[in-house]
C-alpha positions in Angstrom: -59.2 -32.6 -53.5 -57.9 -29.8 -54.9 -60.5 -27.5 -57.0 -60.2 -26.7 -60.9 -58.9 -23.3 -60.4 -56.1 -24.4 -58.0 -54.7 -26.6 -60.5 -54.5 -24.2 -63.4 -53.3 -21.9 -61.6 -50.1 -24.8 -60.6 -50.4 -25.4 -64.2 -50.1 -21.4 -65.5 -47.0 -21.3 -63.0 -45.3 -24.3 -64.4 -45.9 -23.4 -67.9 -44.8 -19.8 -67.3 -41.7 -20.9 -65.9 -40.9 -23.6 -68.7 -41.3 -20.7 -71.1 -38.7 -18.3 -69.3 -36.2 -21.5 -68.8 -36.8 -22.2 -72.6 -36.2 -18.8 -74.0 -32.9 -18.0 -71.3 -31.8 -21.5 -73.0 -32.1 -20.0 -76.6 -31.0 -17.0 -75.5 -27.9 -18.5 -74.2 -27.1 -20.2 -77.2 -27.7 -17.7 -79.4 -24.9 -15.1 -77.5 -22.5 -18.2 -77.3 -23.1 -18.6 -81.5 -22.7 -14.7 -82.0 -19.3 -14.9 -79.2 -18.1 -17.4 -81.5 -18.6 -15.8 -84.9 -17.2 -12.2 -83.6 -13.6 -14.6 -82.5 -13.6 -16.7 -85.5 -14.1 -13.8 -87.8 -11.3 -11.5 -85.7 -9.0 -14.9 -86.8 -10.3 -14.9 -90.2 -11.5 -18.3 -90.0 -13.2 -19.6 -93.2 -17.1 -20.2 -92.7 -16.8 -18.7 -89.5 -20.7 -18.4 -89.2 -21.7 -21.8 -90.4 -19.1 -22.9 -87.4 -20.6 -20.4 -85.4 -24.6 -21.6 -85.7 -22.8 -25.5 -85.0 -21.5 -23.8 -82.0 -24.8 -22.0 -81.0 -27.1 -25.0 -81.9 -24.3 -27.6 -79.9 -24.6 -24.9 -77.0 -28.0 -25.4 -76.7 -27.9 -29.4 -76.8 -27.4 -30.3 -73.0 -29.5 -28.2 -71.4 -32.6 -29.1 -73.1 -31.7 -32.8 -74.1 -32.5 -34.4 -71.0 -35.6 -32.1 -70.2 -37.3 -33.2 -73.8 -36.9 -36.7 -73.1 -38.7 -36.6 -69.0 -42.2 -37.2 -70.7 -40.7 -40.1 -72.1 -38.5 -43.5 -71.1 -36.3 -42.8 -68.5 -33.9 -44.7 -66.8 -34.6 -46.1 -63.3 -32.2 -45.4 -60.2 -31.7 -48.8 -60.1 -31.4 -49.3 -63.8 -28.3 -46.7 -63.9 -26.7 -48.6 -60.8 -26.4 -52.2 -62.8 -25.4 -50.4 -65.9 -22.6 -47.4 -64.5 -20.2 -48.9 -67.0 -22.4 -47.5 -69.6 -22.1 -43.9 -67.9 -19.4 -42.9 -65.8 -16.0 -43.3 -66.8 -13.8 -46.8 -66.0 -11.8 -44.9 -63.9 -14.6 -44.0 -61.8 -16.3 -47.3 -61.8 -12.7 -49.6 -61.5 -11.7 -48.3 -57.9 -8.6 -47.5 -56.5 -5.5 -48.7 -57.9 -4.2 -52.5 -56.3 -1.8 -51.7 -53.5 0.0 -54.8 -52.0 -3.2 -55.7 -49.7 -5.2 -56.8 -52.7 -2.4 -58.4 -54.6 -1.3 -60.9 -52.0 -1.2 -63.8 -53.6 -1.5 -63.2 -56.9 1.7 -63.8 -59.7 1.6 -60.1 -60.7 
């Protein structure tokens, strides 16, 4: 069993890394916002940096969207198998296109 020290010492690591990950994130969209507002202003957009924080805050939305929702309901493997119509594209889920094989027989 592992002793008290062990584990916050696993737990110090973990946290430690979170908060890196966390502040490259913000970091990230903060330099993606400020991109933004330098182009948009060079164009003479109108509320360039209102456009630019929508930019910087919608940067920021994937990568730490799915890890805030892990402590809570996530979907099984098997959960997203039954229901791949719900997230991958009908092109992806539909399979190839019917060649003369899997027509025979049918009034097409």
């Amino acid at each position: 069993m592992p002793k008290l020290d062990q584990i916050l010492s696993h737990g110090n690591i973990i946290w430690t890394a979170f908060r890196r990950w966390l502040l490259a994130q913000i970091l990230d969209a903060f330099l993606v916002g400020l991109l933004w507002l330098l182009g948009l202003w060079l164009l003479k957009i109108p509320l360039a940096p209102l456009w630019a924080v929508v930019v910087g805050i919608a940067a920021g939305a994937p990568f730490t969207g799915d890890h805030l929702r892990l402590p809570g309901k996530t979907r099984s493997y098997e959960e997203a198998k039954r229901n791949t119509s719900l997230s991958t594209p009908a092109a992806v889920t539909a399979g190839p296109a019917p060649g003369p094989e899997m027509t025979k027989g049918l009034d097409l």
